[in-house]
C-alpha positions as YAML, in Angstrom:
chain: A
units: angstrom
residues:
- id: 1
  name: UNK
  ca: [0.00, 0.00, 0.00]
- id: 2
  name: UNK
  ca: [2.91, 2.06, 0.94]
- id: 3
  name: UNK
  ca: [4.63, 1.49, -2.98]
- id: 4
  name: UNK
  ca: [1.04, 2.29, -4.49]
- id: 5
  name: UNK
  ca: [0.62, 5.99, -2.46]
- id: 6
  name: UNK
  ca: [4.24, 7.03, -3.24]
- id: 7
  name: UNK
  ca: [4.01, 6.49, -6.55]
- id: 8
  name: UNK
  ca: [1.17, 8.59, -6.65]
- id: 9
  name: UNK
  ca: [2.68, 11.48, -5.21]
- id: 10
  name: UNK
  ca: [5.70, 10.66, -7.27]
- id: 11
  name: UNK
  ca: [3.81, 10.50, -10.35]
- id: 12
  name: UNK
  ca: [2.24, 14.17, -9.29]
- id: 13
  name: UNK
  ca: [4.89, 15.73, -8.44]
- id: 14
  name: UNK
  ca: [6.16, 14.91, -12.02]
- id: 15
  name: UNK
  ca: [3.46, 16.43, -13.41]
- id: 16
  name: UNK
  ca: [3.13, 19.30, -11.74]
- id: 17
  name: UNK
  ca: [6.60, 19.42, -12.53]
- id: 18
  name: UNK
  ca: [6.49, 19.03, -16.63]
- id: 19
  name: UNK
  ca: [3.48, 21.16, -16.29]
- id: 20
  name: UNK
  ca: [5.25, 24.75, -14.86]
- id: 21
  name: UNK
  ca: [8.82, 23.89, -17.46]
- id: 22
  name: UNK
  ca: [6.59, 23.60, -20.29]
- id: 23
  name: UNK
  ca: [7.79, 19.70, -21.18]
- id: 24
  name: UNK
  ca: [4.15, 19.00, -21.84]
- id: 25
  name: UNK
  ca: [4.08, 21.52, -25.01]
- id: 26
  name: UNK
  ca: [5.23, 19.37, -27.37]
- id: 27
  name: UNK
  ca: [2.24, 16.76, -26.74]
- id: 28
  name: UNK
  ca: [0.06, 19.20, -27.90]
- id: 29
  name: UNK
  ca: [1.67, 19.76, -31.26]
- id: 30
  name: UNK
  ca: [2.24, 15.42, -31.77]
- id: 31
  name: UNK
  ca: [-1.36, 14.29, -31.45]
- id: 32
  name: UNK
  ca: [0.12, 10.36, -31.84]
- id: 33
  name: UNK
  ca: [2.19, 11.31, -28.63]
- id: 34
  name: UNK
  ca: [-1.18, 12.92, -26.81]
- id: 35
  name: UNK
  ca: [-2.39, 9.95, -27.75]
- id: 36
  name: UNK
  ca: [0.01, 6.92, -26.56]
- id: 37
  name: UNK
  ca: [0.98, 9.09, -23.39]
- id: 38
  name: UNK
  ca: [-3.03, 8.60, -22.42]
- id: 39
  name: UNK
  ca: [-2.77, 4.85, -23.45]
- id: 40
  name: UNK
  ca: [-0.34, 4.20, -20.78]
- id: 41
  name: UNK
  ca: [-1.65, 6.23, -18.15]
- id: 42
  name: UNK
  ca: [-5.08, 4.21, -18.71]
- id: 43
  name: UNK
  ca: [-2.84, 1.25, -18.84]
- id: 44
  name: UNK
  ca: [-1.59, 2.33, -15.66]
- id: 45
  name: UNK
  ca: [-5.28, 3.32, -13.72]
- id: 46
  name: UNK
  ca: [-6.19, 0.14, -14.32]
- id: 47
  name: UNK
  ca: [-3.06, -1.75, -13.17]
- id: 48
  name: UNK
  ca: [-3.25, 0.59, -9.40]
- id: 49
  name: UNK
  ca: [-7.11, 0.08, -9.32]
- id: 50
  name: UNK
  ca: [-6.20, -3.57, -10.07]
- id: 51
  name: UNK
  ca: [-3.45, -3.49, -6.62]
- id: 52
  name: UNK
  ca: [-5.81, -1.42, -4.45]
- id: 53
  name: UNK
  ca: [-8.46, -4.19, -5.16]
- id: 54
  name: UNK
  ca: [-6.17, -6.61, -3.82]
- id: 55
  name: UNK
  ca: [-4.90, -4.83, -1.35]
- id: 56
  name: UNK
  ca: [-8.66, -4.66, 0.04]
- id: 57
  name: UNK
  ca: [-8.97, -7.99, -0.59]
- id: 58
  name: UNK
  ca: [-6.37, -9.23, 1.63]
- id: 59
  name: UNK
  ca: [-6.61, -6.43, 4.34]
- id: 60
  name: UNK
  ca: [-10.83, -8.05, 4.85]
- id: 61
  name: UNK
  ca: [-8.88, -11.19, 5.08]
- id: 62
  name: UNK
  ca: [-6.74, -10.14, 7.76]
- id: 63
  name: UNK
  ca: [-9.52, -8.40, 9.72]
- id: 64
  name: UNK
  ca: [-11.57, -11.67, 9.24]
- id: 65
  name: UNK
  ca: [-9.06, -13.85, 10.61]
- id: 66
  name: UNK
  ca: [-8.08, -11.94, 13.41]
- id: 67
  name: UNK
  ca: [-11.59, -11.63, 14.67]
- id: 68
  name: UNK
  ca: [-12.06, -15.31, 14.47]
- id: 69
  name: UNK
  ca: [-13.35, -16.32, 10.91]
- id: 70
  name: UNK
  ca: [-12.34, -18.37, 8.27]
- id: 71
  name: UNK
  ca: [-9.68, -17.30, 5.28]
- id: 72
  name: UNK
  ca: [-11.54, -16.22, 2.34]
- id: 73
  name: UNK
  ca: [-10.60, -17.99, -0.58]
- id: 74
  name: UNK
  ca: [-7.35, -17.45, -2.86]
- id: 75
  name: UNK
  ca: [-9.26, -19.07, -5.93]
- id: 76
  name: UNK
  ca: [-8.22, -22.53, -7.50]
- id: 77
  name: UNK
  ca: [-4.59, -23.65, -7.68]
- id: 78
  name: UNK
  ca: [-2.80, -23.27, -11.00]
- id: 79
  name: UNK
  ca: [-1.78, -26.76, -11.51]
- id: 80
  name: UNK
  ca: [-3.21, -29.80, -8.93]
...
């Protein structure tokens, strides 16, 4: 969880960054670069929403456990 809300602020400060030196002007002029720069970032929502998910997963888990349940299930092994 730690890794996921650094990057974050990592990836903001960046930003924020780029955005007051100008770096970002040239994405405006290269539509294809506009373009591919908001592929990844997609790309990359759904990869954090896709860690925070788990994240919650496992932290229900925990507090299930701990307060005398059973472990949720991990899904089906890969190979038996």
């Amino acid at each position: 969880m730690f890794g996921l809300f650094s990057m974050f602020w990592v990836s903001f400060a960046l930003l924020v960054l780029g955005t007051t030196h100008g770096w970002f002007v040239s994405w405006a002029v290269e539509p294809e670069a506009a373009v591919t720069a908001g592929v990844w970032a997609t790309i990359a929502g759904y990869v954090a929403f896709a860690a925070a998910a788990n994240g919650v997963y496992v932290f229900f888990d925990a507090m299930g456990q701990a307060t005398g349940g059973k472990a949720m299930s991990l899904g089906h092994p890969i190979q038996k």
